[in-house]
N, C-alpha and C positions, 0 to 999 in steps of 0.2 A: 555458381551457387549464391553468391553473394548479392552479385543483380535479379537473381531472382527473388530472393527472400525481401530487398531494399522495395522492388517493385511488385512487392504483395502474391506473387506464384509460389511460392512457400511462407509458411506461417512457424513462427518460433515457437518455442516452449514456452507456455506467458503472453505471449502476442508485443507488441513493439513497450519497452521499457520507457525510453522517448525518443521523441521526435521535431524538427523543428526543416527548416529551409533547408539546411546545409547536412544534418546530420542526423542519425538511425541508430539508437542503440536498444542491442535485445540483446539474450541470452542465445548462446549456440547453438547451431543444430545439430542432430542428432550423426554418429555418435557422438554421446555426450561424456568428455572427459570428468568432467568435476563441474558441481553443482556447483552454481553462482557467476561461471568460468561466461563472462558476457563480449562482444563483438559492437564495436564503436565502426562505421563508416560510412563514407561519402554517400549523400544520397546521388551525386551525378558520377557519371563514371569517369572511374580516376585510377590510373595503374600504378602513378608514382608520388610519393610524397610530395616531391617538387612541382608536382605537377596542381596541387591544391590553390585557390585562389588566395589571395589577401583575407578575404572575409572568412572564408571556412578556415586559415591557419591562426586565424585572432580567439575564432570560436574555438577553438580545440583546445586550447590550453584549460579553460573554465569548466567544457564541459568534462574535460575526462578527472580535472580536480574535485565537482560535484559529481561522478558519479562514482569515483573511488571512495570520498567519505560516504555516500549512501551504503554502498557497499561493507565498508567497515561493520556502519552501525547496523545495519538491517541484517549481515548475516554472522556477524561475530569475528569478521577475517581480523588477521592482526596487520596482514600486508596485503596490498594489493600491488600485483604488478603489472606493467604496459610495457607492451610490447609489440611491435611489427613483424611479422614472418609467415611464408606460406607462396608456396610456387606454383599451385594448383588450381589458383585465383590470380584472375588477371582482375584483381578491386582493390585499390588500396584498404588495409581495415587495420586496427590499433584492439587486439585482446586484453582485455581486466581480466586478472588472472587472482581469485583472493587465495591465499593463504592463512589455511585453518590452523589452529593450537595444536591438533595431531598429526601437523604436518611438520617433515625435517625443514630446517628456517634455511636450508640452502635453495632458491631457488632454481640453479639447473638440475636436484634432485627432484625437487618438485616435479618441474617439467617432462625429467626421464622417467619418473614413477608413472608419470598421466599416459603417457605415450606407451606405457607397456601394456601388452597384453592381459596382462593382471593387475589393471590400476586398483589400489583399493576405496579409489576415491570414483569412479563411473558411477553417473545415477541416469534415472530413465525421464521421460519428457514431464511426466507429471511432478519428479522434486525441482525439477529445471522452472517448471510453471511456478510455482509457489517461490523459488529465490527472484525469482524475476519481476513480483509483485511484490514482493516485498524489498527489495530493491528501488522501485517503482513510487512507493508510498514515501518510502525515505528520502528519496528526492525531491518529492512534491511536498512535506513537509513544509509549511510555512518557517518552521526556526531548525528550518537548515542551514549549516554556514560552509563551509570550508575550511 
């Protein structure tokens, strides 16, 4: 799913957040755990961290620093987290995970709440669109910093 979405055969909630040589970041797709919850990866395919070039492991540090504070400001998170996991996908990919004010500040609660069947945090593709754009805005921001 991942190489499809990178190479345009599915389309995000929001459509591509950014994009550059090396790297793709949207919002997830559907189902959708929690509004804002975005997907950083390779645009070539790559199964292993190690396996990332010089140039995509210089670029990763910056971009997931600019898009965790976009994150912040644009949706109110207090944390964002990064993180790698997922066995279902042969792509490497790095999940922005924000963490709202009415969420426990534990985040493997976090994560176990998202993952249940009764997350109370699930939205549908159109709130996914609008964090994702505004997400979007906040990075493009001229007096963005870091």
């Amino acid at each position: 799913m991942a190489c499809d979405a990178t190479e345009g055969r599915l389309r995000p909630p929001g459509g591509v957040i950014f994009a550059d040589e090396h790297w793709v970041l949207e919002h997830s797709l559907s189902p959708i755990l929690l509004r804002g919850w975005l997907i950083l990866k390779p645009r070539r395919h790559v199964e292993h961290i190690a396996e990332l070039t010089a140039t995509e492991t210089a670029t990763l540090g910056d971009l997931l620093a600019r898009a965790s504070a976009a994150m912040k400001a644009a949706l109110n998170a207090q944390r964002v987290y990064v993180c790698s996991f997922g066995e279902s996908v042969d792509h490497v990919h790095f999940y922005l995970v924000p963490r709202y004010p009415t969420m426990p500040q534990d985040g493997v609660d976090v994560i176990n709440m998202m993952f249940s069947a009764t997350s109370p945090w699930a939205c549908d593709d159109e709130e996914a669109a609008v964090a994702a754009e505004q997400v979007r805005t906040k990075m493009f921001e001229p007096t963005a910093t870091i």
